[in-house]
N, C-alpha and C positions, 0 to 999 in steps of 0.2 A: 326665130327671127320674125315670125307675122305677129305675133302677140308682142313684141318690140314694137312693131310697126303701128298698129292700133294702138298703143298706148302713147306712143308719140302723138299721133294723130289727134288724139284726145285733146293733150296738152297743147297743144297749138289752136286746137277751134274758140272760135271767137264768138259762136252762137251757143244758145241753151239746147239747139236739137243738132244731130249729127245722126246721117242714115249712111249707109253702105250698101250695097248692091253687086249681086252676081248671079253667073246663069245658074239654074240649077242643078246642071249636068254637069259644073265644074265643083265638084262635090269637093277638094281638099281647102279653097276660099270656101268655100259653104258653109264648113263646118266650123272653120278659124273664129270667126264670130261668138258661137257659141260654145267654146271650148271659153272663150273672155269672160262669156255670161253674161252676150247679150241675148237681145229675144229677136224671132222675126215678125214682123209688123206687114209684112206685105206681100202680095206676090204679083205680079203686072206680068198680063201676057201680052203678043203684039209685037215688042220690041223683036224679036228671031221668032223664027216660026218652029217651032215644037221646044222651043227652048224658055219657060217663062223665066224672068227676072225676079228676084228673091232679096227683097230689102231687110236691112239688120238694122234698129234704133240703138241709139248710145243712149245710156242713163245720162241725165243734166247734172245727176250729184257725179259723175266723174270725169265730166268737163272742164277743162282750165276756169280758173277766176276772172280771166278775160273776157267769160262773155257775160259778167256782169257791167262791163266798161261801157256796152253799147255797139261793139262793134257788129259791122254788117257783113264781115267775108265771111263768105260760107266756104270751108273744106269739105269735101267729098271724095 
C-alpha cells in the first residue's frame, strides 16, 4: 500500500523536485522510501528534539509530464 502511495504521489506532482520527510525514529515510513529507490538527501534537526527529520528526494525522470507544463503546486 505505501509504494502505491508514492507512486501515486509521483504522478500527480506538478514540479521537477518532490522531497518527503519523516522522523527518524518512525523507522517503517523511513524505510518505505528506499525500498522505492529513493535516496536521502537530508537530515534537519530542531523540528522534535531528539527526533531529527530525514528528507527522501524523488528522481525528476519519474515525475508526471506535468511538471513540464509549468505548473507551481508543490505536493509534499
Amino acid at each position: 500500500m505505501g509504494t502505491w502511495l508514492l507512486t501515486a504521489v509521483e504522478t500527480v506532482c506538478t514540479t521537477t523536485e518532490l522531497f518527503t520527510s519523516t522522523n527518524v525514529s518512525h523507522h517503517p515510513v523511513q524505510h518505505l522510501p528506499r525500498r522505492a529507490g529513493r535516496r536521502p538527501v537530508g537530515l534537519l534537526h530542531g523540528l522534535r528534539e531528539e527526533d531529527p527529520e530525514l528528507f527522501h528526494l524523488y528522481p525528476s525522470t519519474r515525475l508526471s509530464a506535468a511538471a513540464g507544463t509549468g505548473g507551481r503546486r508543490t505536493t509534499r
